[in-house]
N, C-alpha and C positions, 0 to 999 in steps of 0.2 A: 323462314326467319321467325324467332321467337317471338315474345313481344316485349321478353325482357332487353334483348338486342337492340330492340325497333324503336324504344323507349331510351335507351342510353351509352349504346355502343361510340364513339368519338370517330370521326373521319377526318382527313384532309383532302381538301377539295380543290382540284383545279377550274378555275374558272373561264372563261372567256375573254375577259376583259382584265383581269386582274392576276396579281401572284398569290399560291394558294394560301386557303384561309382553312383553320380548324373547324370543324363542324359538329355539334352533339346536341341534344335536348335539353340540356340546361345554357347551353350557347348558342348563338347563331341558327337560330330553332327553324327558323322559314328553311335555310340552306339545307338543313340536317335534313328537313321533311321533304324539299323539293328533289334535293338527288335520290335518295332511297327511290329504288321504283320508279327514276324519274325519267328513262327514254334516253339518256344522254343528252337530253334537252337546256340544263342550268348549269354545268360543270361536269368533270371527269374525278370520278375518286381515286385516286393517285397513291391512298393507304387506309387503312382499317383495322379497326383493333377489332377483334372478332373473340367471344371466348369460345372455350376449347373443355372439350371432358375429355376421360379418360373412355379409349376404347377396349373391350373385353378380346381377346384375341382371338373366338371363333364363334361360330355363327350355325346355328340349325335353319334350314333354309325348307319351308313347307309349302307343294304345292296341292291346290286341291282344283275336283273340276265340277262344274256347277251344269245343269242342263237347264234352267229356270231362272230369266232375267231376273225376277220381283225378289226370289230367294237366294238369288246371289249379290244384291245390294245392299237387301238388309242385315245382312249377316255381315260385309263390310262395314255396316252404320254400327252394326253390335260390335263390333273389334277396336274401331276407332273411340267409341266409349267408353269402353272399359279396359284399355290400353293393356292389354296380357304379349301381346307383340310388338317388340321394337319398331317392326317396318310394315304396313300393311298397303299390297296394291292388287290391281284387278285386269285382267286383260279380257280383250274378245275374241277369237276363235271362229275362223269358216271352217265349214265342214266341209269333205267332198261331197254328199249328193246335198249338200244347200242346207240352208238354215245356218245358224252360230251354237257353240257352246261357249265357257267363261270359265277362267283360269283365277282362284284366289291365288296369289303369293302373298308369305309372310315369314318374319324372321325370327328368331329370337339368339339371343347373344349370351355368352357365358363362360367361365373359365371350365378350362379339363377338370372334370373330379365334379364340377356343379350343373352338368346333364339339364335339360329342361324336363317336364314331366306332359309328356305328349296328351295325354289324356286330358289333362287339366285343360291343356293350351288350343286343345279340339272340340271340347265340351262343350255342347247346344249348339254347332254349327251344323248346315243342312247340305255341307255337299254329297254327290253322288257316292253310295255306299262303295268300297274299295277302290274308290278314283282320287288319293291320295297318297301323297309320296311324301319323304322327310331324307334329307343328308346334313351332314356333319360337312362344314367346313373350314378355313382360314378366314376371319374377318374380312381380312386385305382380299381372298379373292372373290367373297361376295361385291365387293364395293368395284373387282373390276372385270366382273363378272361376263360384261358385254365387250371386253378386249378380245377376243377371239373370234367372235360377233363381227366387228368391225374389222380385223385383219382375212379375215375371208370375203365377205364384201371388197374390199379393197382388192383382192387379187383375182375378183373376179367380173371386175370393174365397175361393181353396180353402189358403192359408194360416194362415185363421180358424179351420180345421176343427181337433176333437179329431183330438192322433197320439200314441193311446197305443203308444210304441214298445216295443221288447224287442231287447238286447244282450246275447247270451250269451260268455260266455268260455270255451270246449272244449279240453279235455285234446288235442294233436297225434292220439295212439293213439287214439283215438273221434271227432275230427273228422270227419273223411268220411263212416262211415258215420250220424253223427246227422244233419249236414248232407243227406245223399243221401235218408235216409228222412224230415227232415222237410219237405224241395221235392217230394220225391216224392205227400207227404200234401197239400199246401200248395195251396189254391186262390189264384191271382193277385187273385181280389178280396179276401182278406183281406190284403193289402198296401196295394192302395188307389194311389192315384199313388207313395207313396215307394220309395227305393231297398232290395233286399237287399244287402249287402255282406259278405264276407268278407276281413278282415286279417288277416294272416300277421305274428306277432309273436314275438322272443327274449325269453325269460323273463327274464335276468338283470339285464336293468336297471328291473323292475319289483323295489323293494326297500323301498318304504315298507310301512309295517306292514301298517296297517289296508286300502291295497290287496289286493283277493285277487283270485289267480290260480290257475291251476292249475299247481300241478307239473309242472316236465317244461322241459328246453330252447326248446323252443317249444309257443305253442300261437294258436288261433285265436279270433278277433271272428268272431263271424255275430250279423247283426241283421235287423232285421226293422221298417223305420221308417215304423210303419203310416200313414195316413191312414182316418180311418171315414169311409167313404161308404155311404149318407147320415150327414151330422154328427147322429145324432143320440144320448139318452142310450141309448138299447137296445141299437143297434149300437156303440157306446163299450164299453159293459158287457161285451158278446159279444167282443170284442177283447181286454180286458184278461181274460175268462176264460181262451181260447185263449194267451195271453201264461203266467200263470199254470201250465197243462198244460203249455208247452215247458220253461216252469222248474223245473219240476221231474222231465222226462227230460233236462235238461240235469245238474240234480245229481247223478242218480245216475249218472249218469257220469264225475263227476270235476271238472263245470263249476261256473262260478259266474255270478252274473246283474251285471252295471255295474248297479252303483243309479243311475241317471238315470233309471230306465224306468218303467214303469206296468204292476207286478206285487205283486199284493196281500203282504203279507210280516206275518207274527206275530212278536209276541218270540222264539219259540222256532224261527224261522227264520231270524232275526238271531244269534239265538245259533252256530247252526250255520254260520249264512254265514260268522261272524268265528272259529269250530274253537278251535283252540289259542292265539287270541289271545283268545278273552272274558275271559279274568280282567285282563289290562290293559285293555283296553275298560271293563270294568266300572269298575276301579279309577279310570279317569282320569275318566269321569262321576262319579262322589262326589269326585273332586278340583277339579274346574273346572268341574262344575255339580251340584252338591248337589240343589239344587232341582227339576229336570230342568228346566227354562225353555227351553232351547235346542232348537227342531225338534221339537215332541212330536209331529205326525204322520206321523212315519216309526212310531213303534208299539216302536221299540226299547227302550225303556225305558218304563216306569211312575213317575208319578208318587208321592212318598211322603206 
């Protein structure tokens, strides 16, 4: 989300109690702040005006491979600054005889006839010499690029399976070494077939409220997008406990957890998670859902 979005995009919102009510930053500003990011906790956005650019119709899509944590983050910190790639992400990589390597991906967009200039677009980056690749493709099928991905999964039934994931969000100043020492602890079957990934992100245009981040110019995604094998409830349970334990060497260090994940959370870890914003939190729940009707099993709120 931009910040120009997050500052004046207009919604309509359904509420709990009520028939929907418009919502934007020059109106109805508490409603506009409470649903963005807000859990489904205060209302349901039922439409949104969203703006829209124009997309370029193909995509140079670049992968490079890194064998040194420290030097494959900061070279992600270096790309996000100085924005020469439309898309920039990070993976992590087991090896067969142990250890990890790291995958940059990055993209760049452009019309036929206006080529990118690879050299430019590689300059002062330190991955492994000749462990880089580049194709040419259609927009459209970078963007669906994991449809394939997912239709083989699917007929080979391991898309059914429980993935209880985990996304932490990492202070820049503690990224590395929490990242270092939790692959270092990290056995490859508790990932399971899914991806690890680390994204390199500018803080500043993460500005809606109830969004939390960490402090700090930038900071980093590492996730962990398990697959339980065997699908079963035991190994599920062992997962989300292990999920659970990262989140909270992630917080004391400065991080915060993406609630999309499957990590057990109390009210009074809610409380904490939202810091210096629970008293609008609070406030905007007795405003737009009294009742607490909305989402009770997130555990945030009690019922009265």
């Amino acid at each position: 989300m931009t910040s120009w979005f997050a500052r004046s995009m207009p919604l309509i919102v359904e509420r709990a109690s009520t028939s929907s009510r418009r919502a934007s930053a020059l109106k109805t500003r508490q409603l506009f702040d409470a649903v963005r990011a807000g859990l489904g906790q205060f209302g349901v956005i039922v439409r949104a005006r969203v703006l829209l650019v124009p997309a370029l119709p193909s995509t140079r899509y670049y992968k490079a491979t890194y064998d040194d944590l420290s030097i494959f983050m900061s070279d992600l910190l270096v790309l996000i600054h100085d924005g020469r790639f439309d898309t920039v992400q990070g993976f992590v990589n087991a090896l067969a005889g142990g250890g990890w390597n790291y995958t940059l991906e990055a993209t760049k967009n452009f019309e036929p006839g206006h080529e990118p200039n690879d050299a430019a677009l590689l300059a002062g980056l330190h991955f492994v010499p000749g462990q880089q690749t580049s194709e040419d493709i259609l927009y459209f099928d970078y963007l669906n690029r994991l449809g394939p991905t997912v239709e083989f999964l699917k007929q080979i039934g391991v898309w059914s399976f429980p993935h209880p994931w985990i996304d932490l969000l990492v202070p820049t100043s503690r990224a590395e070494s929490f990242i270092g020492g939790t692959l270092a602890a990290l056995d490859p079957a508790d990932v399971g077939q899914g991806p690890i990934i680390v994204y390199p992100y500018l803080g500043n245009p993460f500005d809606t409220p109830n969004l939390r981040v960490p402090a700090g110019e930038t900071f980093f995604l590492f996730g962990l997008l398990r697959t339980a094998i065997p699908p079963t409830p035991e190994r599920s349970a062992e997962l989300v406990a292990a999920n659970r334990r990262l989140f909270e060497q992630a917080r004391a260090v400065g991080g915060f957890f993406y609630p999309i994940d499957s990590v057990p959370m109390s009210p009074e870890d809610w409380r904490l998670h939202f810091g210096d914003r629970w008293p609008q939190v609070f406030a905007a729940k007795r405003a737009f859902d009294p009742d607490a009707l909305l989402a009770p099993g997130q555990g945030i709120f009690t019922r009265r």
